[in-house]
N, C-alpha and C positions, 0 to 999 in steps of 0.2 A: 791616309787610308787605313783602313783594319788592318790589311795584309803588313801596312811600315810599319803599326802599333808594336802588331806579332813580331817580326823581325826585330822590331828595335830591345822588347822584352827577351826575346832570345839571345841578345847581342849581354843586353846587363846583367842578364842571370849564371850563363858561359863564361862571366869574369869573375866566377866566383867557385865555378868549379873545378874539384882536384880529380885530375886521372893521370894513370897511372905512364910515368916517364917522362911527364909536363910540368911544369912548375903549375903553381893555380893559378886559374886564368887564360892560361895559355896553350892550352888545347884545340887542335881545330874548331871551327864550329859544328859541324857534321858529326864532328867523332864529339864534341861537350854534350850536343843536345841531347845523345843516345845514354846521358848520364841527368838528364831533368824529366821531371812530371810535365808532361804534356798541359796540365791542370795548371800546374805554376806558371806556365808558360800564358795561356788565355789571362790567369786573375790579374797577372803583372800586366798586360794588355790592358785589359778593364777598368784597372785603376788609373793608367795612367790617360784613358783617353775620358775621362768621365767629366772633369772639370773644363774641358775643352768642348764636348757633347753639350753638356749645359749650357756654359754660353752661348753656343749656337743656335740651340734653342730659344732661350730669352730672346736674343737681339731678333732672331728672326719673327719672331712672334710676335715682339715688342709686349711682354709681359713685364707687370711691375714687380720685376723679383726681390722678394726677402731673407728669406733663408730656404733650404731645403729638408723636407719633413722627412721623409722617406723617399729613396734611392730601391728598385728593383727592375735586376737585367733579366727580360724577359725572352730573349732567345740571345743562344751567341755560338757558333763555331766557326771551322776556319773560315769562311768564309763574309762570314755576317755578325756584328753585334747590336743589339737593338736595346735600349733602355728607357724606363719611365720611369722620371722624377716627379713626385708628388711634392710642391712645392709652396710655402709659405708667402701670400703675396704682402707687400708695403700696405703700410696705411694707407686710408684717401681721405681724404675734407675737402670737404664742400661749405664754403666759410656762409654763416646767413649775415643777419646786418652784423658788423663791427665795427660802427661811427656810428655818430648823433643817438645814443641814450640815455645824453640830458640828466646824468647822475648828477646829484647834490654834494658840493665838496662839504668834507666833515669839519663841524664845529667842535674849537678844544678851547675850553677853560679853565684854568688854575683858579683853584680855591685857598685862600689863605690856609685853611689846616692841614690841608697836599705838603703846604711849604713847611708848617710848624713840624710836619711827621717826617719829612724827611731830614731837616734838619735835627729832631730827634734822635734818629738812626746813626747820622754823621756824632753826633754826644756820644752814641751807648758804645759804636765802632772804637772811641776814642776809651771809653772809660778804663777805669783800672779796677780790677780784681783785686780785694782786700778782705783778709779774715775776718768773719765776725762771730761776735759770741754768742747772740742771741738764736732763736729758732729761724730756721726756713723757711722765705716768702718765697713765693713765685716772683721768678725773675732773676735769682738767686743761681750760686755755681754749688753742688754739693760732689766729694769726691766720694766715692765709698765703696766697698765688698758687696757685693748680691750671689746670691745661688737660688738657683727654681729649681721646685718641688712640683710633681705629678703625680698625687695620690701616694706621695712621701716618698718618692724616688726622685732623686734627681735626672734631669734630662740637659740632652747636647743642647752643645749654644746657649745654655740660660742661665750661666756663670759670667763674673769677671772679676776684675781687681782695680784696684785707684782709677774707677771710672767715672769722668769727668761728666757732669748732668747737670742741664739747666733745665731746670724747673719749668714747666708752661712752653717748653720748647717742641713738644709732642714727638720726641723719639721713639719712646718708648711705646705700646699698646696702650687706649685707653686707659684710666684711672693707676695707672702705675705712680706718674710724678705727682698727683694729688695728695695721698698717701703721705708722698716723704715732704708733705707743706706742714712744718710745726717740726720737725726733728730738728735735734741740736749735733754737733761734735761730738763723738764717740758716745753715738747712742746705738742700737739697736732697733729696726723694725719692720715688722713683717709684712707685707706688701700683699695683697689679695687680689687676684684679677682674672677675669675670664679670655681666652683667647677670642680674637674674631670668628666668625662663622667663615670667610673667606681669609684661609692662613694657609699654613703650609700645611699638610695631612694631619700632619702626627702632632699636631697641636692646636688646630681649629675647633673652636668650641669648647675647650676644656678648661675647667679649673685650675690655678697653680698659684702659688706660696713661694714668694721670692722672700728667703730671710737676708736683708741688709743690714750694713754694719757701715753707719755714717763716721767718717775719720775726719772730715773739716766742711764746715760753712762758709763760700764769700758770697759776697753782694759786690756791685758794680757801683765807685766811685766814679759817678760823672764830669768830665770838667766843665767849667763855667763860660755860658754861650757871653764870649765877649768880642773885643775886637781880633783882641791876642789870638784868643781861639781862629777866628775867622782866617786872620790871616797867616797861623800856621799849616793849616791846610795844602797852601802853594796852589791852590786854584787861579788861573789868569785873571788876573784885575780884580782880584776880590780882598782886600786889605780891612773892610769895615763888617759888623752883622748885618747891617744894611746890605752891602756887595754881595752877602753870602744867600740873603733872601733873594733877589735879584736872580743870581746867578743859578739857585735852586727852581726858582720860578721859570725862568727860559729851559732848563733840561727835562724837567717835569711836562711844559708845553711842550719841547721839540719829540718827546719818548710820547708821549699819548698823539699828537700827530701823524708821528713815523704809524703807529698802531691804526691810527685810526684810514688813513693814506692806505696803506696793506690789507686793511677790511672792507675799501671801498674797491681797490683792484681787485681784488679777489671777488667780489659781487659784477664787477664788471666782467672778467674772464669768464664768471659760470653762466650770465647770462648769452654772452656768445658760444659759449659749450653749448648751451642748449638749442642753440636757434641753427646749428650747423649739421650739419648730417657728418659725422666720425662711422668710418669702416675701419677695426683694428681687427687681426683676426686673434681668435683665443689662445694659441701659442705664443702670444708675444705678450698678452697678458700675464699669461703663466711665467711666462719669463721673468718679466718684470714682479711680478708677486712672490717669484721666489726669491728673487733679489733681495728684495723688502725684508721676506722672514728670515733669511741668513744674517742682517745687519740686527735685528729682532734679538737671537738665538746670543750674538757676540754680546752685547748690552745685558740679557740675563746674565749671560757667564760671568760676566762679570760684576756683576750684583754678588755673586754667593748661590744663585738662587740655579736649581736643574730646571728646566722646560717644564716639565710633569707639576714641579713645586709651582710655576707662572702663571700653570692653563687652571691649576686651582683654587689659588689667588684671586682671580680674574673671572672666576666661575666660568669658562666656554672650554668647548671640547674641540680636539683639533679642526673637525670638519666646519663649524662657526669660525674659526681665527683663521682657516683660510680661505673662506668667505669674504671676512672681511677685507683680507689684503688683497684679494682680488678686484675687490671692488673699489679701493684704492689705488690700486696697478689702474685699473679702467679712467678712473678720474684724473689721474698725475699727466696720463697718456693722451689724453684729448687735451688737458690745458697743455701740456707740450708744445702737441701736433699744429691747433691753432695759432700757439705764439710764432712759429716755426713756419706757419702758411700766410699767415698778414706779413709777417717780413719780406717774404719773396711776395707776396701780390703786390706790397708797394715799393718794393725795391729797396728795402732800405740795406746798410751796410755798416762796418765799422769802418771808418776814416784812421789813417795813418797816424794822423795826427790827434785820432783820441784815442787812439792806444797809449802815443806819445806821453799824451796827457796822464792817462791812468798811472805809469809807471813813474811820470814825474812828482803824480800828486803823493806816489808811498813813498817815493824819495825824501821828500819833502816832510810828510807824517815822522820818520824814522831818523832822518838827520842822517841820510846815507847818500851816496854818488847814485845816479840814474843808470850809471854803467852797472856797479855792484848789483842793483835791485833786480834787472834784468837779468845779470847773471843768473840770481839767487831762483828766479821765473822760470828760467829757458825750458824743463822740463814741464813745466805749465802752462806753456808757450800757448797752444789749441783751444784750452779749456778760458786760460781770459779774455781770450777773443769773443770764444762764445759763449761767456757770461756778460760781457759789454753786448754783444749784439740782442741778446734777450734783454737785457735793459733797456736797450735801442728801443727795442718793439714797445714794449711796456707803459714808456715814456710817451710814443707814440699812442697806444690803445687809451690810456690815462687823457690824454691831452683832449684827443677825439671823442672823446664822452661825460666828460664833464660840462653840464651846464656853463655859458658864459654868462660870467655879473662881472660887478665893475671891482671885482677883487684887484687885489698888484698881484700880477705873477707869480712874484715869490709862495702867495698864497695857492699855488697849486701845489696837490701832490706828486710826489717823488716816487716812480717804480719803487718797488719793495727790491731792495738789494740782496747780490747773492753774493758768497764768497767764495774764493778761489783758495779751500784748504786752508782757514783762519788767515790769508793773509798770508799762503806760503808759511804757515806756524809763524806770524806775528815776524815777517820776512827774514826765516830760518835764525830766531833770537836776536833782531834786528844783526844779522852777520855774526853771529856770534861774539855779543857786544864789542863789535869790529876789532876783534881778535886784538 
């Protein structure tokens, strides 16, 4: 009741006060209270009976509670407290169809020059850095001195020293490495370039004069695609250039798959987004949007780059960029809500035994004990559960909407996979290369 609320706040607030010839605390209560604000005496009531008021509320109501927006006690003395919570309610979905729409599974083909490029890359990845004496091609490493000029001042940041530059690599702004294609070895030369129109303020659009000072030329010594080559690498089973075609061929089909699998879910989930009635209310967007922009805000920070330098970059003013995230918040929220609602309409679950599974398969991956991996989990304990069981669903909405042909199995797609923190960071340095 109010009146025990009062009593019990007068009992906890009494054990805090000092009078005179008592130790603190210890004061009658009749003679403490005449040393409390009446006032303290009600708020400490108030608060303590608010989250209990609430509840009573919801449950008798049966309102779908979410959070609470505003809290105001509208009368209260000895005798009576009365309060209105203005309250945030849950999502709702109203799921429309989510079976039978007969998508098309996606067709992937390797082309023989996919394999020639990639195999290229594994070359250039290998090759070696060596001096050379002639001029600078693209393609090429040049080290050198630069400092930028701005109407013959020099300006921040547009200095360095033994800075390592590939050529055609487009580090640098527009026509900058062009420039240094034909310089030798301790040559000299001046570099001309306009800033972007979207740069950082204080240098967007303007002219400037980088004077360089080339200290050495290399080019990339290739090694020769042969077996040798092939099979240093240490790729499983791949010993021949043959094996290595082979084996580039299958990752190249399995990576355009995986992508093309993930572009076909993702066409599946929005057309159930659309055909479903989603009630989210706008505080929980905002929520979620702000989420967004604070993960946003860390990512600049650590570019180099201040917020103000980002939004004009990007060309959009705040009130556009949180637009946008809002309306990202809106869309994350509904594919959520949906995945989240077909689970529970068809019951589905994670089984003991594919959890089992999950942590035997990174045992396994990492060359560790199933006990260790677990261990290394336990704090992530919640989250792989319920990153299997959105897979669950996935797996399911995937199955239930693809067209049936006379594919093998194997030829369906796979949920687009989600990870649990890299893998526990790559399961905490596989144990800290088991210590």
């Amino acid at each position: 009741t109010w009146k025990a609320k009062q009593d019990k706040a007068l009992t906890k607030l009494a054990g805090k006060v000092k009078v005179q010839g008592f130790r603190e605390g210890k004061a009658p209560l009749e003679l403490a209270k005449q040393h409390i604000n009446p006032t303290d005496i009600l708020n400490e009531a108030i608060n303590s009976s608010l989250d209990e008021m609430l509840q009573a509320a919801v449950t008798e109501q049966k309102i779908p509670f979410y959070s609470v927006k505003e809290t105001k006690v509208t009368k209260v003395d000895d005798t009576k407290l009365e309060v209105t919570f203005t309250i945030v309610n849950i999502p709702t979905v109203t799921l429309g169809k989510y079976t039978g729409l007969n998508k098309q599974l996606p067709k992937v083909e390797v082309k023989s020059e996919e394999v020639d490029h990639e195999i290229s890359h594994l070359l250039d990845g290998e090759a070696e850095l060596v001096v050379k004496d002639g001029p600078a091609e693209k393609g090429d490493t040049v080290n050198l001195d630069f400092k930028g000029y701005i109407d013959g001042k020099e300006f921040d940041g547009g200095s360095a020293e033994n800075y390592e530059l590939v050529l055609g690599s487009n580090q640098f702004i527009p026509g900058f490495e062009d420039q240094l294609i034909g310089a030798k070895a301790d040559s000299k030369v001046d570099v001309n370039v306009t800033f972007p129109e979207k740069y950082v303020k204080e240098l967007a659009g303007k002219q400037a004069k980088f004077v360089c000072l080339v200290h050495e030329v290399k080019t990339k010594k290739l090694p020769e695609l042969n077996d040798e080559f092939a099979a240093s690498l240490g790729y499983e089973n791949v010993k021949t250039v043959d094996d290595l075609k082979k084996y580039e061929e299958n990752r190249i089909k399995d990576s355009k798959t995986s992508k093309a699998n993930e572009t076909l879910f993702t066409e599946i989930l929005s057309d159930i987004v659309k055909d479903s009635k989603i009630e989210i209310a706008p505080e929980i967007i905002e929520q979620e949007a702000d989420s967004m922009k604070k993960d946003l805000l860390k990512q600049i920070e650590q570019s180099g780059l201040t917020y103000d330098q980002y939004k004009e970059m990007i060309g959009l003013d705040e009130a556009k960029i949180t637009e946008q995230y809002r309306e990202e918040a809106r869309k994350r929220l509904s594919e959520y809500l949906v995945i989240m609602t077909v689970g529970q309409v068809e019951k589905l679950a994670v089984t003991q035994e594919e959890l089992e599974k999950y942590y035997s398969d990174i045992a396994a991956q990492y060359n560790m004990e199933v006990a260790k991996v677990k261990e290394v989990f336990a704090k992530n304990s919640d989250r792989i559960a319920q990153n299997l069981y959105q897979n669950k669903v996935e797996r399911f909405l995937t199955d239930s909407n693809v067209k049936v042909s006379n594919k093998k199995t194997e030829d369906k797609p796979k949920a687009k996979k989600t990870t649990t923190k890299k893998v526990a960071e790559k399961v905490e340095k596989k144990e800290e290369e088991n210590k």
